[in-house]
N, C-alpha and C positions, 0 to 999 in steps of 0.2 A: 406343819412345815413352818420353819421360821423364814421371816424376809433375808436372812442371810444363808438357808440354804436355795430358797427362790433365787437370790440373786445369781451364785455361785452357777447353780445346773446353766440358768437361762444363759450365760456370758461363756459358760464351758462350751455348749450348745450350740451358739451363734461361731463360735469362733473353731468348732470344729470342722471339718470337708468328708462329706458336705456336712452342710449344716444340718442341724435338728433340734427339737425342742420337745422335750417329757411330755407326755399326755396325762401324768398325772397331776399337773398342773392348770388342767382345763376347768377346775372346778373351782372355781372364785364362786361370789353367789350369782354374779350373772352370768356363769357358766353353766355353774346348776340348775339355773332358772329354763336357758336354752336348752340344755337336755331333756329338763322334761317337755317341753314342746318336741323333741328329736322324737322321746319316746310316745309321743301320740302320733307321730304321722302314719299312715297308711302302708306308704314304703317301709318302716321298719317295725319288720318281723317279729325280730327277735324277742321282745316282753309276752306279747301276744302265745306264740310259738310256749313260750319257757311255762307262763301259765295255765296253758292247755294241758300239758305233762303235768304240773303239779295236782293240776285241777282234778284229772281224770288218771293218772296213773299211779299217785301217791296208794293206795294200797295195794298195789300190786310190787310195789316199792319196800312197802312194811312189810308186807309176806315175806319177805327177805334177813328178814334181822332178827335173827334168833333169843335176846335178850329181851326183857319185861321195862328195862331200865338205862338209858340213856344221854350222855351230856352230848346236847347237841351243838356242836361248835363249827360257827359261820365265819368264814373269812371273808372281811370287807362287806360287813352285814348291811350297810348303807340302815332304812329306814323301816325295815324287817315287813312294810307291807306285803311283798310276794312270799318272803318265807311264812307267814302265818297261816299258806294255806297249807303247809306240809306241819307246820307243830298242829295245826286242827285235828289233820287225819290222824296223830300218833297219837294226841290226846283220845279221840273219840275211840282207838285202836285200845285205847288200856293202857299204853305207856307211859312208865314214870320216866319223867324227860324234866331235866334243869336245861335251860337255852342261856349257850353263852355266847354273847356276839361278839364280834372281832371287830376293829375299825381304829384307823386312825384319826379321824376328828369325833372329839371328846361328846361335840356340842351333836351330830347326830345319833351316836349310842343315845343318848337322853333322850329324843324322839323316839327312837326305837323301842325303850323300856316301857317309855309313856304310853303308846300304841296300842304295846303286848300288854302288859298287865290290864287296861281297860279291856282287852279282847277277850283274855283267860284272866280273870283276876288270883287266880291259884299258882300262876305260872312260875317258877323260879327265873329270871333274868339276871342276869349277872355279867354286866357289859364289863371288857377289857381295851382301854383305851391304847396305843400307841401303832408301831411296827410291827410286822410277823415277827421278827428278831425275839423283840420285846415280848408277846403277846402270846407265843405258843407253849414262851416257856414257862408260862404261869399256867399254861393247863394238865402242862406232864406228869405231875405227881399226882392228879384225882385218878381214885381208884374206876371211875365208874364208864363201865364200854361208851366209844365216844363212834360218833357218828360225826363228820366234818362235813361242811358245806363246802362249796365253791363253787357259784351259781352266776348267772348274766353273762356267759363264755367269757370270763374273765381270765382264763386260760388263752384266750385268742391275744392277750398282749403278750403273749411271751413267743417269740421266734424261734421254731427249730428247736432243739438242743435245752435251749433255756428253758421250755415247759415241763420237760423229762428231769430237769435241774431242779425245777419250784417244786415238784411233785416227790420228789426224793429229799429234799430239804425238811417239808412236810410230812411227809411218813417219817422221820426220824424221833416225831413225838408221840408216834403211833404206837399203840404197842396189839401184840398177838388178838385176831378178831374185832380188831377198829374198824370203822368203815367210810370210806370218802364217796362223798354224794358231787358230781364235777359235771355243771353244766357249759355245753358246747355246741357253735353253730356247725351245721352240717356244710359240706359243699353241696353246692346248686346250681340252676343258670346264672349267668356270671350279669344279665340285663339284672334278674332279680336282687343280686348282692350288691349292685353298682348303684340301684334306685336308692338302695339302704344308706348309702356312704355318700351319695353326691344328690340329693332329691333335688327335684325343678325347683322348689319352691325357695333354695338357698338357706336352710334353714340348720343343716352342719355348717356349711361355708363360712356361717354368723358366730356358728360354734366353734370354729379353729381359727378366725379371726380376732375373737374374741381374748385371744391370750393376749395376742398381740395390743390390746386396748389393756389389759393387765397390767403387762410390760409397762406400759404408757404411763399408769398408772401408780404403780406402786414402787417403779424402776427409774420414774423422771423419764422414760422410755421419749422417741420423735417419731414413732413409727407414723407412717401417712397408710391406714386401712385401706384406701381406694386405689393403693399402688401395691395390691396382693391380690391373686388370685385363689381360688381351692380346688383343687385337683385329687380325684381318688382313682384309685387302680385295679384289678383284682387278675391273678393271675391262677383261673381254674387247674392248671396241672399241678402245680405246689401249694394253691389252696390260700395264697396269702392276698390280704386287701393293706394297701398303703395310702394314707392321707396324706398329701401335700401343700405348703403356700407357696405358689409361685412368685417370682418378685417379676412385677410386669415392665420393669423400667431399670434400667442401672442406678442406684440412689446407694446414699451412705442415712444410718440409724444411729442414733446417739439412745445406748442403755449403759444404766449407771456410773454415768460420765465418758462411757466408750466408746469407741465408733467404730458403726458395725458396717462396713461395705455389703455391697447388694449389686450381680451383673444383672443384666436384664436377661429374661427366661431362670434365675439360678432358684431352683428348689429348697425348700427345704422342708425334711421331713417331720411328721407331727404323729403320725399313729398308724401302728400294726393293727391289726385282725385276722387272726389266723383262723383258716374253715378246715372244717376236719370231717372223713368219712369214719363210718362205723370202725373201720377196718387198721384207721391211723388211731383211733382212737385205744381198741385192744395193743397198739404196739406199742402204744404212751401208755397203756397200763403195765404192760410186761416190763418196761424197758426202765418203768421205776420203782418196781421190785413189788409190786401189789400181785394179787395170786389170780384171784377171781375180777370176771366183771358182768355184768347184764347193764344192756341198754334199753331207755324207752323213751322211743318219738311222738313227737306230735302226728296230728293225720296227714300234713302233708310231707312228712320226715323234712323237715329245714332245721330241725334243730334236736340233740338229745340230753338227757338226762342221765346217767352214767354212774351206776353203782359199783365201787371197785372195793374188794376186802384185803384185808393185811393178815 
């Protein structure tokens, strides 16, 4: 991202009704830092859950995929730790598999490759830097059956509609016998999803705060942090969890040279998570034109694993 499309979203964002701010924006490096403290906590599941399935279901996974040979292609591969338990099994399985990562920051592909190859030194990696825009259309002309990732319910940022949209966007590079591997959180007790998104210990709160020190930072931003609250939601019949900063006082913000008014209580939003059962999860495969799917849960089903074919 450059600082002028930063700036643009953040001040489009503020000045919309309500207001809101991208969550893909949360990952400065002390955002990233803060996350991985998010993902050791106790309350959140979800890593834990996601590597339980790769751990133990990954070849009941491979049973499935009829080809000897495969480009494995990850969307938003991040630091390819958790995938390397599933290229283990396919390797140990006999497949010829090239790993190609997706991601938009250049600088953690490079982590990723370094990882993988000291893990597998045989491995083909072959990291692709930019956008999905960018980045899928550089894998469409390889001949060889492709297997997609899209893992850490990264699916949950997309609302309604808009998941059935990315998933159909994505099959369009797909061709006859691909297969998309789509990790998702389940619905659950709504205590248990709420611990995940607002834990006692404040330790999101710091993480959705933390743009705001961003802002501050990189934007000449005025925000006062101790005049924001963090507020999460979950709404078990539609399955959605929403993040909020509340503004706890009436105050006006000055980012990049603008002035951003603030009522006291007025929200604003910072991040979807969308939960999904078995059953939403078949109609988000039908409905974006995939044929086949088989699911596999963890043992406590909070979360799946989601093999869908084209």
């Amino acid at each position: 991202m450059t600082n002028t499309n930063f700036e643009k979203d953040i001040l489009k964002g503020l000045k919309s009704e309500p207001k809101q701010l991208s969550s893909k924006y949360f990952y400065d490096e002390k955002g990233s830092e803060i996350f991985q403290e998010i993902m050791q906590m106790d309350s959140y599941y979800l890593p834990g859950c996601e590597t339980e399935i790769l751990t133990k279901k990954s070849q009941e996974i491979i049973a499935l995929l009829p080809n000897t040979t495969y480009d494995v292609v990850e969307l938003g591969a991040g630091d390819g730790t958790k995938t390397a338990i599933f290229l283990d099994a396919l390797l140990k399985s006999e497949k010829k598999i090239n790993y190609l990562p997706l991601d938009i920051s250049p600088e953690i592909l490079e982590v990723n490759k370094k990882f993988l190859i000291e893990k597998f030194p045989d491995l083909n990696v072959l990291p692709i830097a930019g956008d999905y825009f960018e980045t899928l259309e550089k894998i469409k002309p390889r001949k060889n059956p492709k297997i997609v990732l899209f893992l850490g319910s990264n699916i949950g940022n997309f609302e309604g509609e808009k998941a059935v949209a990315f998933l159909q966007f994505v099959r369009q590079y797909l061709g006859e016998g691909d297969l998309f591997l789509l990790g998702a959180d389940l619905k659950k007790h709504p205590h248990t999803i709420l611990m995940a998104y607002d834990d006692p210990e404040g330790i999101t709160k710091r993480f959705n705060l933390n743009l705001l020190h961003r802002i501050n930072k990189e934007l000449k931003g005025s925000f006062v942090l101790e005049n924001f609250d963090h507020f999460a939601s979950y709404d078990p019949l539609s399955g959605t969890t929403k993040s909020f900063l509340i503004s706890k006082v009436k105050q006006n913000a000055q980012v990049a040279g603008q002035t951003i008014a603030f009522e006291r209580d007025e929200p604003v939003h910072m991040e979807i998570s969308q939960k999904y059962n078995i059953t939403d999860l078949v109609q988000l495969r039908e409905n974006a034109g995939f044929k086949t799917d088989h699911h596999f849960t963890d043992s406590q089903r909070y979360f799946s694993i989601s093999l869908f074919a084209y």
